[in-house]
Structures are given as structure tokens and as C-alpha cells.
N, C-alpha and C positions, 0 to 999 in steps of 0.2 A: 352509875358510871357506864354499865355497859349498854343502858337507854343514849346514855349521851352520846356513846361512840357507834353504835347504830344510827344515830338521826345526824351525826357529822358526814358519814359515810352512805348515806339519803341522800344527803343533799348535793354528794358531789357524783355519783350517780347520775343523779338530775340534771346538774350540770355539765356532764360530760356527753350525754344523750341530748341535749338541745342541743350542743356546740357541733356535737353531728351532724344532729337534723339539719342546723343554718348550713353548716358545709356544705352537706347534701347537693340543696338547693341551690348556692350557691354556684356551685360546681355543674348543675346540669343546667341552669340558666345561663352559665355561660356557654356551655356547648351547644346549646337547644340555639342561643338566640342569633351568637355570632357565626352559628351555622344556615341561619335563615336571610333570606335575600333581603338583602337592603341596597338603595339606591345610592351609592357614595357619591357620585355627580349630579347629584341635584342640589338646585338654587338655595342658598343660604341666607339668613336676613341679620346681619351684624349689627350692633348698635353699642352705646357706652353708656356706664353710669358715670356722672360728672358731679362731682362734689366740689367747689369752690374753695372749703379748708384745705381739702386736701391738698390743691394746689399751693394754696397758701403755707404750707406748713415744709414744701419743698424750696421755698423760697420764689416760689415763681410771683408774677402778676395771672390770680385768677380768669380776669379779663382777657387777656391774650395766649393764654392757656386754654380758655375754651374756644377762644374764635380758632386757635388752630388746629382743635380736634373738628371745628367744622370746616374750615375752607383748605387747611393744606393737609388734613388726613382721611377727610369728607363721608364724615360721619353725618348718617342724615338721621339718624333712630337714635333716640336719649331715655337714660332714666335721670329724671329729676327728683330734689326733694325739695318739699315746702317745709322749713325747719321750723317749728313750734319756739323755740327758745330764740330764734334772729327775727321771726315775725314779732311775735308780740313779747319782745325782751320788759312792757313794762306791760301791766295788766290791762284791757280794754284798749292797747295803743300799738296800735297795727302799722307794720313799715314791709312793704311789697317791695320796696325798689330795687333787690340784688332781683329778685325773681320774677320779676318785671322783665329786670334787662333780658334775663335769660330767654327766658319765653319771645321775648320780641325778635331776638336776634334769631332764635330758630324759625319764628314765624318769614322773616326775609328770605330765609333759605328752603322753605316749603318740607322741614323736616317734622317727624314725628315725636310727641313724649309719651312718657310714661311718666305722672306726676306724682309720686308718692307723698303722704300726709297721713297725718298723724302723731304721737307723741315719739313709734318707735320706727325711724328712718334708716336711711342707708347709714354705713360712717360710727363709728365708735364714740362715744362711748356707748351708741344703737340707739337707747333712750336721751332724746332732746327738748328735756324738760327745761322751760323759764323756772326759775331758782324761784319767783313768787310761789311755786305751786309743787315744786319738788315733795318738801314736808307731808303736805297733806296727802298727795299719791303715791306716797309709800307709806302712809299711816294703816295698822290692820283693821280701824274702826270703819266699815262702810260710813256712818254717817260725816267722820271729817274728810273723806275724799270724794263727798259727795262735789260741795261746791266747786273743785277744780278738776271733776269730771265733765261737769256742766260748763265750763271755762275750757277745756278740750274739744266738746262738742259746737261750741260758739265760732274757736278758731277755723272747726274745719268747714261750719256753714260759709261761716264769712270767706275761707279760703276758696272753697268748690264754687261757691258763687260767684268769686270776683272770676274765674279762669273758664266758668263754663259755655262762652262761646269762645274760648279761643278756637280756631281752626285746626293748628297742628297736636292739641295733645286727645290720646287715643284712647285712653285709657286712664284709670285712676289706682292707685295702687292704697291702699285702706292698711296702714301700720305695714312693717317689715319684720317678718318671721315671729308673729306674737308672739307663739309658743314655744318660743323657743329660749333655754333658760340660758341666757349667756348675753353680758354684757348690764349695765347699771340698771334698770331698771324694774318696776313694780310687778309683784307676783299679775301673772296672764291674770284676764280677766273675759272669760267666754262673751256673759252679757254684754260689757261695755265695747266689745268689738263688735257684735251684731246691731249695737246701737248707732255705732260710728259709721259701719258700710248703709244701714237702713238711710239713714243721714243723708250719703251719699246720693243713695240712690234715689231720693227725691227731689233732690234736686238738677240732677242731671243721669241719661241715661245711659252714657257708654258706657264697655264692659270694665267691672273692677276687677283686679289684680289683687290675689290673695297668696302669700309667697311661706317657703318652708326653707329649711335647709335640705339640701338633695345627696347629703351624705347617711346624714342622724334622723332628721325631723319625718314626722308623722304625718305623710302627703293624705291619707285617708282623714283625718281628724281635720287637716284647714280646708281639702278641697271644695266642699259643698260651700265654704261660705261664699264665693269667690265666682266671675265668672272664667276666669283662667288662672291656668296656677300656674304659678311663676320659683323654678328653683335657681338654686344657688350649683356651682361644679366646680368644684376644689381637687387639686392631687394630689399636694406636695402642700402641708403645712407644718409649724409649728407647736409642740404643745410644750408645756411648762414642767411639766412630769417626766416626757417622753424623750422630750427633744424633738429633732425633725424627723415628717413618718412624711412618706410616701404610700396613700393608700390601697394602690395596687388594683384599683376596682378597673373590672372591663366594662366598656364600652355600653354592654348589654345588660347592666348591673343598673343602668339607668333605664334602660325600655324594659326592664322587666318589672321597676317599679311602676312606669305608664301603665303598664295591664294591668298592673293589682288595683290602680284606680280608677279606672274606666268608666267601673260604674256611677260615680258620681263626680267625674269629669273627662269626655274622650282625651286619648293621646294627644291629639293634634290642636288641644287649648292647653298644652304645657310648653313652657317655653324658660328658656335657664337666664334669670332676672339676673344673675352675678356670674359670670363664668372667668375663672380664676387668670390674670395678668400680667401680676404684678408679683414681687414677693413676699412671702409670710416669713417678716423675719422675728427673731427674740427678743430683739431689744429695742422697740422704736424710739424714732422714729428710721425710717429708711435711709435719707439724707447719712445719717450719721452711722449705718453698718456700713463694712467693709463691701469691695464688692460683691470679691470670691463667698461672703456669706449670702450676700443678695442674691448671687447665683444658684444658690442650693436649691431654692424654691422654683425658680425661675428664671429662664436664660433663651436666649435667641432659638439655641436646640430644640429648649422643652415648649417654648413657644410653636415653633413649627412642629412638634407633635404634635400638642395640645389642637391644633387645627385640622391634624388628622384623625383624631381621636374621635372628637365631637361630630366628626361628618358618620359615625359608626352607633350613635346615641339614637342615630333617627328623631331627635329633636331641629326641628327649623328655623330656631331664630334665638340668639343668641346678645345678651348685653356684656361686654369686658368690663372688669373691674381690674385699673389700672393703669387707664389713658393719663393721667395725670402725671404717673411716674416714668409713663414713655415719653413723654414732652421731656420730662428734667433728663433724663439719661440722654437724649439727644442732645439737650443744651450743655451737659458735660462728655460731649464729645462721643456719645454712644449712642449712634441714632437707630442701631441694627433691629432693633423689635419696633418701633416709630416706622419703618421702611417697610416691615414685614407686613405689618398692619395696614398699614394704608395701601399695599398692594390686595389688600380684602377688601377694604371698603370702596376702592375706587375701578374694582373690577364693573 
């Protein structure tokens, strides 16, 4: 008994000694770094992730949804996805044509992508598996998820090859936040993502995009795979436990992860592949919360901080996740963050 109340009284010790140390740290990282000069008026490089359900699912026409994140909010920088489950919805039978149009329509306006591919994309439920092949890559047997590993690797030859002279895409983004354990899909799998970037990279040579969460995730562990590492920048979201958290991180909380990873990817090839928009609300979808709850998350205010905030990150280049739900807010008479926006893009 009194071994047990010794090793209870161990371990909260321990715990109470790390939760110091992070503070510590914390606490002089922020003093150290938002004491250090940074350039707040220098050039910023905006750009959107574009999902097509998404718009679909607010009621819009995806179609005229994205032509007007390009021509009336003049977004020239996109992050696209090639979706696994809309490309080859039947096995060996491949339909290009939403992502065709997309890519052509940017090519007319001499904008850049960022093409993400793979099984885990932008967009919920993350993993975009064809239902042929779900089964098996969630099976624990390496040997039955061999075949629809090989059936992954197919989609992505056949995708990277049919896109690899387009002109405007820049970059290739090789799965979205592997590692990271959150949303439908198959436990990570190290090899099979160095199989997929190898993939890549033989067939074409721009740089690949290997992305984390830049809250939680393990920038040390994805960045070598990758030739730029691409995070995510959330403030204000939702959890199911918590309710809504606001997580209070400064500014410098994200350059001081850039330094810890330096070594195996400079600062200045990190760039925030998802930087937060829209709202994180509890009950999707969006359309159907209230507004004053849409608000919690996000609102014209915290919008115009958010844009102050980020210029303090010393990161330069920047994707919104949320252009979708600025168009609908505008076409229900709230065009105030749609205004704000496009007074960044079309500076």
C-alpha cells in the first residue's frame, strides 16, 4: 500500500516538474522571441485551399464558387486535392474531369497550385478512400492491404503523370498530416508514405510538400520527408470534451518551433498550408449553426486580428481555409470577411 502511494505520488511529481519545464519554456520563448525584431511590413504571399464539396455542401454552385475566389477575390495561390475516392470511384476507372476543369481554369489566370494527392487530403472525413478499397486498408494483415496499397500507388503514378507538365502547379503535397491521428482513417504507415513521395519524385521534380498540424503535430518527425513543410494555424476551435478553447498561443510560439527544426528543414521552407478562416463549430454542418455561434470561432474582428497575428509568426506565405464559407456568408448578405479578404489578395 504504501509502495502504491509512493509511486502515485512519483508520478505526479513528474508531472508537475514537466508541466513546469514546458511553462518555463514557453514563457521565455515568448519573451525572447516577440522581443526580437521582426519585419511586420513585409510582403506576404496569400493563397486558398478550395474544396468543391465544401462549397457544395453550403448550397452553392462549386463552379462559380471558385471562379469567384479567383476573378472577384483574386486569389492567384491554391491548394488543390486530387481525391482518390472521386478519381477512381470504380477500380482502374479514372474520371479527371472536376480537376481538369480546375487546373485549367487556374492555368487561364497564370495562378499557382499546390496539388495534394494521396489517400489522406484536405477536407473531412481526411481519409478519401474509394469504398472498393476501404476494407482492405484498414485490415491489420500487411498481406490484405497489400493489393490496395498497390492500387494507391497506381492512382498517384497515373495522377502525377497525367498534371506533370502543367505550367501553374508548384508543388506536390504527398498525403495530408499522415501522422496525425485524427479523422477516418488507416493507422500511419512510415513506409508506405516514403513509397508514395519516392513515387512522386520520379516522376516529376518540383519540390513536395509534407504537412503537420502546427498546433499538436511532430514537425521534427514529418520534416525530412518533404521538401517544404507545410503547417496548419488554428486559434479558436472546438473540441467535444472541452467545448470551445481559444488557444492563447503567441505569435512566437510558432517561430520557435521553426528553430527547433532547422536542422532538417530551414525556416524559410515552412509555410501554413491551412491557416484558420472559417468557423470550428459543434454541430456541422456550418450552413445550419446559428450565427452568433459561427461567431465564437470566427468573426470579421478576429479575422482582422488573425491578419495581424500571422504577420508576427515570421512565416510568408499563407493558404485560408474558409474561402468557401466567405462566398456563402456574402451571398447571405454578410460579405464583411469576403471584403476583408479580397482587400489582401488584390493588394
Amino acid at each position: 500500500m504504501i509502495r502504491k502511494i509512493i509511486t502515485i505520488l512519483f508520478k505526479k511529481i513528474i508531472f508537475i516538474f514537466i508541466s513546469i519545464f514546458l511553462a518555463a519554456i514557453i514563457f521565455v520563448a515568448y519573451f525572447y522571441f516577440t522581443l526580437d525584431k521582426i519585419d511586420i511590413d513585409r510582403e506576404l504571399k496569400f493563397g486558398v485551399t478550395f474544396i468543391p464539396r465544401r462549397a457544395t455542401e453550403l448550397g452553392l454552385d462549386w463552379k462559380k464558387t471558385y471562379l469567384a475566389v479567383l476573378d472577384d477575390l483574386g486569389a492567384r495561390r491554391l491548394r488543390l486535392g486530387a481525391y482518390w475516392n472521386l478519381i477512381e470511384e470504380n477500380k482502374d476507372n479514372y474520371n479527371f474531369d472536376d480537376l481538369d476543369w480546375l487546373i485549367s481554369e487556374a492555368e487561364k489566370r497564370n495562378a499557382k497550385i499546390i496539388l495534394a494527392i494521396g489517400m489522406r487530403v484536405p477536407g473531412w472525413p481526411e481519409c478519401h478512400i474509394p469504398d472498393w478499397a476501404k476494407e482492405s486498408l484498414f485490415s491489420d494483415d500487411p498481406f490484405t492491404r497489400l493489393e490496395s496499397e498497390q492500387s494507391l500507388l497506381k492512382y498517384l503514378r497515373v495522377t502525377a503523370d497525367r498534371y506533370r507538365d502543367s505550367s501553374v502547379i508548384w508543388a506536390w503535397q504527398v498525403e495530408n498530416e499522415p501522422f496525425l491521428g485524427f479523422g477516418e482513417c488507416p493507422m500511419p504507415d512510415r513506409e508506405l508514405l516514403n513509397n508514395e513521395i519516392k513515387l512522386v519524385r520520379t516522376i516529376d521534380k518540383r519540390p513536395v510538400v509534407i504537412t503537420e498540424s502546427g498546433e499538436f503535430g511532430n514537425w521534427r518527425r514529418v520534416a525530412p520527408f518533404g521538401d517544404i513543410l507545410g503547417t496548419t494555424l488554428y486559434r479558436k476551435v472546438y473540441h467535444q470534451k472541452f467545448g470551445y478553447i481559444d488557444y492563447h498561443l503567441p505569435p512566437s510560439f510558432y517561430r520557435l518551433r521553426a528553430l527547433l527544426v532547422k536542422k532538417w528543414t530551414r525556416p524559410e521552407n515552412i509555410i501554413v498550408v491551412e491557416l484558420q478562416g472559417e468557423p470550428w463549430v459543434a454541430d456541422p454542418p456550418i450552413s445550419d449553426t446559428p450565427l452568433e455561434e459561427q461567431y465564437i470561432t470566427m468573426n470579421p474582428e478576429f479575422f482582422r486580428n488573425t491578419l495581424d497575428y500571422i504577420r508576427r509568426t515570421d512565416f510568408n506565405e499563407f493558404y485560408f481555409w474558409g474561402a468557401e464559407w466567405w462566398y456563402w456568408m456574402k451571398k447571405e448578405g454578410r460579405p464583411e470577411i469576403w471584403d476583408i479578404a479580397k482587400g489582401v489578395f488584390t493588394k
